[in-house]
C-alpha positions as CSV (number, residue, x, y, z in Angstrom):
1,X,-13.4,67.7,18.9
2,X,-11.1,70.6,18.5
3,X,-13.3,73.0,20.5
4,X,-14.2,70.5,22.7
5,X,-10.9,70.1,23.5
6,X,-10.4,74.1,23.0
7,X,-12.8,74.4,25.9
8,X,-11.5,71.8,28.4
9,X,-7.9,73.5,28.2
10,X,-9.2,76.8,29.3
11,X,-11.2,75.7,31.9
12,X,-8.4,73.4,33.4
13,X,-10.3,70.4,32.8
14,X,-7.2,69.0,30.7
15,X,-3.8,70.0,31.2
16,X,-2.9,68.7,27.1
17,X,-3.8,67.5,24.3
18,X,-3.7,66.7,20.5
19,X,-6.0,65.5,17.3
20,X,-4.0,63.6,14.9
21,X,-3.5,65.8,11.5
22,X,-3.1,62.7,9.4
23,X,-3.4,58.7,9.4
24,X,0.3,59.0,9.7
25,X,-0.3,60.7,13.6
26,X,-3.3,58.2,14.4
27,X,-1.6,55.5,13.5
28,X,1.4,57.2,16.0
29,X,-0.6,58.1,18.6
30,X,-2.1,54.5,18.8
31,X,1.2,52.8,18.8
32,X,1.9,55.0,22.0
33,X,-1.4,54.0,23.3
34,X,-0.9,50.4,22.8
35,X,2.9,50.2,24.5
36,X,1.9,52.2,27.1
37,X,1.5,48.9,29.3
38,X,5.4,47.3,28.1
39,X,6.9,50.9,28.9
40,X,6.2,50.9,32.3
41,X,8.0,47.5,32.4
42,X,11.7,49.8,33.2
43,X,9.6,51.7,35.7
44,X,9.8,48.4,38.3
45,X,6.7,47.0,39.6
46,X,2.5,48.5,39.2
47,X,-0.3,47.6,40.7
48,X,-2.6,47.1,37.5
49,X,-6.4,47.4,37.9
50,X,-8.6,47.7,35.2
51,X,-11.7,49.3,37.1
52,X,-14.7,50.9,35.2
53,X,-16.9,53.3,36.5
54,X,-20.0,56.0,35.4
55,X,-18.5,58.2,32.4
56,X,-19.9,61.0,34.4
57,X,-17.8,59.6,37.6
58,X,-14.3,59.1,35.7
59,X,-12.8,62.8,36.8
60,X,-14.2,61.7,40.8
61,X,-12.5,58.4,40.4
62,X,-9.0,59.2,39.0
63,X,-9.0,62.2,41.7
64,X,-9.9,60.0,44.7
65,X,-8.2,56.8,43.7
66,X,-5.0,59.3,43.2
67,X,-5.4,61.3,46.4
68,X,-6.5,57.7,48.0
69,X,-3.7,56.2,46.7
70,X,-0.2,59.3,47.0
71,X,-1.9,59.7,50.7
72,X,-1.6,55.7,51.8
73,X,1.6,54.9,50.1
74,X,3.8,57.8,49.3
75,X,6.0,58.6,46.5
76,X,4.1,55.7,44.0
77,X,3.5,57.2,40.7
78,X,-0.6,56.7,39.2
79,X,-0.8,56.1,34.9
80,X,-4.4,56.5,34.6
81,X,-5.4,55.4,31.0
82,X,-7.4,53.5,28.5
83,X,-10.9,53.7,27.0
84,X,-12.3,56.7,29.2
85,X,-14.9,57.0,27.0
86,X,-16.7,53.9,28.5
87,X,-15.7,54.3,31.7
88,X,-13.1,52.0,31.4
89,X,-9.5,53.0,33.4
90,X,-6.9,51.1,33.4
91,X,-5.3,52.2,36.6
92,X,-1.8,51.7,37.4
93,X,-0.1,52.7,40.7
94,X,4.1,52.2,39.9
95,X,6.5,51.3,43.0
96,X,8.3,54.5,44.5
97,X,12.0,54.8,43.2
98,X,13.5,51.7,44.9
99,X,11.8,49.6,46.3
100,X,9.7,47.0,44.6
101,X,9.3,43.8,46.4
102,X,7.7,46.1,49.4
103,X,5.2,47.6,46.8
104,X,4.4,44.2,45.3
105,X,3.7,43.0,48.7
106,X,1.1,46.2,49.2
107,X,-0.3,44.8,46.0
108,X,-3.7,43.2,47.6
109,X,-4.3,46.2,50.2
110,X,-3.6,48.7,47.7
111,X,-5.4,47.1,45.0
112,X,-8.5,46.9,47.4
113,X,-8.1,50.6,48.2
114,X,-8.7,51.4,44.5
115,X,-11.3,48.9,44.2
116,X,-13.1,50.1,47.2
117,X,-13.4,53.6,45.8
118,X,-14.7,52.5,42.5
119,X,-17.3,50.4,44.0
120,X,-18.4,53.5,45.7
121,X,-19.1,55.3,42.7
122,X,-21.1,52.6,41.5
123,X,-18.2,51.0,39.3
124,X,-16.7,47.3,38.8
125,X,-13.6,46.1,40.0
126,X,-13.0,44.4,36.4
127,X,-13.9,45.8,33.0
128,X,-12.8,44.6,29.7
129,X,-10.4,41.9,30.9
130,X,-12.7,40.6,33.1
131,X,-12.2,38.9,36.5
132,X,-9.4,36.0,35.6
133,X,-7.6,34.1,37.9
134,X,-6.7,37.3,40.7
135,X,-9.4,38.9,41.4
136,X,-12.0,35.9,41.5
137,X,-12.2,35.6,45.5
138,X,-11.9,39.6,45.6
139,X,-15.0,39.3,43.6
140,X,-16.9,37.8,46.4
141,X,-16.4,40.8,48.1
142,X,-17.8,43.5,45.3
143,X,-21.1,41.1,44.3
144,X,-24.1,40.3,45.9
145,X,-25.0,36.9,46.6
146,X,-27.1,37.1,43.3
147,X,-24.5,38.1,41.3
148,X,-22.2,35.2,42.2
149,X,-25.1,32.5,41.8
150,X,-25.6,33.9,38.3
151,X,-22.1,34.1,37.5
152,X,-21.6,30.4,38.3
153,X,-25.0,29.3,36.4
154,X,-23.6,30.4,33.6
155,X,-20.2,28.8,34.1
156,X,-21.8,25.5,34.9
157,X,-23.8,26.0,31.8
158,X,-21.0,27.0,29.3
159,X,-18.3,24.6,30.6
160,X,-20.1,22.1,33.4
161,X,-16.6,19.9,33.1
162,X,-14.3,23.5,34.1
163,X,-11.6,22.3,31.2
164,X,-11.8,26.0,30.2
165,X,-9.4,28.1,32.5
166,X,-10.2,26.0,35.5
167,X,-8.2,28.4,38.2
168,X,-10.8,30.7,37.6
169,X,-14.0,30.3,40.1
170,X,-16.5,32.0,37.3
């Protein structure tokens, strides 16, 4: 991992990073990974998306969502982070300094923005946390016909009475 690392830095593919030396600075570097969400609580309202895409397409996305994104509504700052890995970003756009209530109401275009571009590298507008109650009808517009007959089989099939999380068209 070291030289992996090693050789990322001196190409410019990373600009930092850091292998825990003991349990001690796992542990620590977890706990930082896992508040990283309630911290940006003081930084006034994000857009959160939790796309996935291609491993090999993760550097693509992140670059065009972020370009995408600074170009269309200026001063917002991007946290890209989460289990890169498996292709899985969480992608957060945070308001410019001051005004909130006009980035949440940019909420739906910007998300779609973002969406858009990981559907063009062949990625999913939901990943681990799946589509819940917000992005059901935005599904409609990412899956194919088949898709969404599927989807529904196998809600009518696991919970024909919707008692489970009825809001939520899948």
């Amino acid at each position: 991992m070291t030289a992996l690392l090693e050789t990322g830095l001196e190409q410019g593919l990373i600009h930092d990073a850091v292998v825990a030396q003991s349990e001690a600075q796992a542990q620590a570097l977890w706990k930082l990974r896992e508040e990283q969400s309630a911290a940006q609580k003081a930084e006034g309202v994000a857009w959160k998306c939790d796309i996935a895409v291609p491993v090999s397409k993760v550097a693509a996305f992140i670059d065009q969502a972020t370009a995408a994104v600074v170009r269309a509504y200026p001063g917002v700052r991007v946290v890209a982070f989460g289990h890169v890995g498996d292709g899985n970003i969480h992608y957060d756009v945070i308001q410019p300094p001051g005004d909130g209530a006009a980035h949440d109401r940019q909420r739906a275009e910007g998300s779609q923005l973002i969406h858009d571009i990981a559907d063009s590298l062949g990625g999913s507008i939901s990943a681990e946390h799946g589509l819940g109650a917000m992005k059901t009808i935005e599904a409609l517009r990412y899956k194919t016909p088949v898709e969404v007959a599927a989807m529904r089989a196998v809600r009518a099939a696991l919970d024909p009475k919707r008692i489970m999380n009825p809001r939520v068209l899948f």
